[in-house]
N, C-alpha and C positions, 0 to 999 in steps of 0.2 A: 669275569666282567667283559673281557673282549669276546669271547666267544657269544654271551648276550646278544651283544651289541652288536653282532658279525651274523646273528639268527634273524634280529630283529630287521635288519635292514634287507636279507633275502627275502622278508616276509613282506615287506613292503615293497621292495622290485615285484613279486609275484602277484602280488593286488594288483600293481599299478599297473602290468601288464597283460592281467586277466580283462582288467574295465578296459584298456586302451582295445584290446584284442575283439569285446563284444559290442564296441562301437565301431568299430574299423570296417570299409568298404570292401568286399568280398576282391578278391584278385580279378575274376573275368567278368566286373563290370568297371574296371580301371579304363580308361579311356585313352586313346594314343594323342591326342592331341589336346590343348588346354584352350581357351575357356572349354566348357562345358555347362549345354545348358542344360537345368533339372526343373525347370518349369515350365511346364503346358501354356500356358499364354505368351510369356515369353516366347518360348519355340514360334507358337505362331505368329507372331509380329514379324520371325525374324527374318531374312532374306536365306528361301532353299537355293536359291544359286551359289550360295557362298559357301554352301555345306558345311555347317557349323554342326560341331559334335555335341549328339542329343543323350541324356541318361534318364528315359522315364522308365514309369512300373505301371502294374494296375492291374484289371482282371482281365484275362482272355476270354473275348466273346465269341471270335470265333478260330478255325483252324483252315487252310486249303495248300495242300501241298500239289505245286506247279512241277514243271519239264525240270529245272535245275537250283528250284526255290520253294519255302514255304511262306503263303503269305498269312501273318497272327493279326487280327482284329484286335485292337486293347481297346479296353473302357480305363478309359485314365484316371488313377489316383496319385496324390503329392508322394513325393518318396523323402525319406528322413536321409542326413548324411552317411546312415549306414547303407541307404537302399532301398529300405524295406518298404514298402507299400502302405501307408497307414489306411486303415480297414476302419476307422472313426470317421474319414473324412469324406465330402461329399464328391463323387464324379467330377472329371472338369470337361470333359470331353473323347471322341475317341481318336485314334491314331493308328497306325498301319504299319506293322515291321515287316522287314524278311529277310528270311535267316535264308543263309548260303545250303542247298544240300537239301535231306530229307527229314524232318522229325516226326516223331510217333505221336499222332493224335491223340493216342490212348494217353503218353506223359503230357503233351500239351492238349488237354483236355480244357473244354468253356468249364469256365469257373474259378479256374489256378490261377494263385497269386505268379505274377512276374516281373524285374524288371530288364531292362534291354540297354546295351549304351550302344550307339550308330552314327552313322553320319545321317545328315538329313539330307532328304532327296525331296523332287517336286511333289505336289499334293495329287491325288489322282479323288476322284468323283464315283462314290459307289452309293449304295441303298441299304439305312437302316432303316426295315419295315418298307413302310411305303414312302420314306423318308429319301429325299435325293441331298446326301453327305460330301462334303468338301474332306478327306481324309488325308490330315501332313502324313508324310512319311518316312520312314527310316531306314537305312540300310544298316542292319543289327549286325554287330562283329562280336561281342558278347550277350549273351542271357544267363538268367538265376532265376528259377525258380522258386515258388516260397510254399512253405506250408501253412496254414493256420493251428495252432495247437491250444489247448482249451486245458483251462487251471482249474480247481473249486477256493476257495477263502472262507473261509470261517468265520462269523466274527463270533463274539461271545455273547451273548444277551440274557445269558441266566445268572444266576442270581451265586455266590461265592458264600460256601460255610466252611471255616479254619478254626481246627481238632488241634489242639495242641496237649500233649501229657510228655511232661518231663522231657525231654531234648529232642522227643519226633514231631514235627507241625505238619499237618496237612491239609489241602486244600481241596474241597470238593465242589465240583458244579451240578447244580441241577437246574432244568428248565430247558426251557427250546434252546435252539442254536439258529442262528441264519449264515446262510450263505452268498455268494455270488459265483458266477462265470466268468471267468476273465477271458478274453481271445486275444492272442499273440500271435504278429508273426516269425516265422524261425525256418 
């Protein structure tokens, strides 16, 4: 009985620390100082003189690595408690990080998911297209990159015929099947 009950309760610390573990904020986009803003209009309302610590994400539009810095073009999307970039939602605008040092365009490639925690710095004035852009900015002390990774699901839409002779039952499908695509990030 106590051994049970002494199973039962490991097995439920290990759930309970599996789901805490795959909602938890990745370590190096932990922020050094509190608040912390994680929304894009927010950030822009707020005052860059006072350098309030920023935690956005979103797709890298573009890459240019400078004398002792690289500056990332983001196309801003909402990021969830854990971070991740939700790929549902719609653009909010773009923003300007730079990382300390050199990074490899080929991993920060236009298109990857990312997100960035920094302090904010003043806005500076660049060109998307032939577009003259107002872009906040960030001074990134952590990044995370993200993958997109792609499921199938099944559902079932054929039709169930159950065989049963003396203590064997079985169950057979026949007809189409449908599916979906799911996209995840991870």
């Amino acid at each position: 009985m106590f051994s049970t009950l002494k199973l039962r309760s490991v097995a439920l610390f290990s759930l309970m620390a599996l789901l805490v573990g795959c909602s938890s904020l990745p370590t190096e986009l932990t922020a050094t100082t509190e608040p912390v803003i994680t929304d894009y209009q927010i950030w822009l309302d707020s005052d860059p003189e006072l350098k309030p610590t920023v935690r956005l994400g979103g797709v890298i539009a573009s890459v240019k690595n400078l004398d002792d810095k690289t500056r990332l073009e983001i196309v801003n999307m909402p990021i969830g408690s854990d971070g991740k970039p939700n790929i549902n939602a719609e653009p909010k605008g773009r923003f300007v990080a730079y990382i300390q040092g050199y990074v490899e365009p080929v991993t920060y490639a236009k298109g990857r998911m990312i997100t960035l925690v920094g302090t904010s710095e003043m806005p500076e004035v660049g060109m998307v297209g032939d577009y003259e852009y107002t872009f906040p900015v960030m001074m990134s002390y952590g990044q995370r990159l993200w993958e997109i990774k792609e499921r199938l699901v099944v559902t079932e839409t054929s039709s169930h015929f159950y065989s049963c002779r003396s203590l064997y039952c079985r169950s057979f499908n026949y007809g189409p099947k449908q599916g979906r695509v799911i996209q995840e990030v991870q």
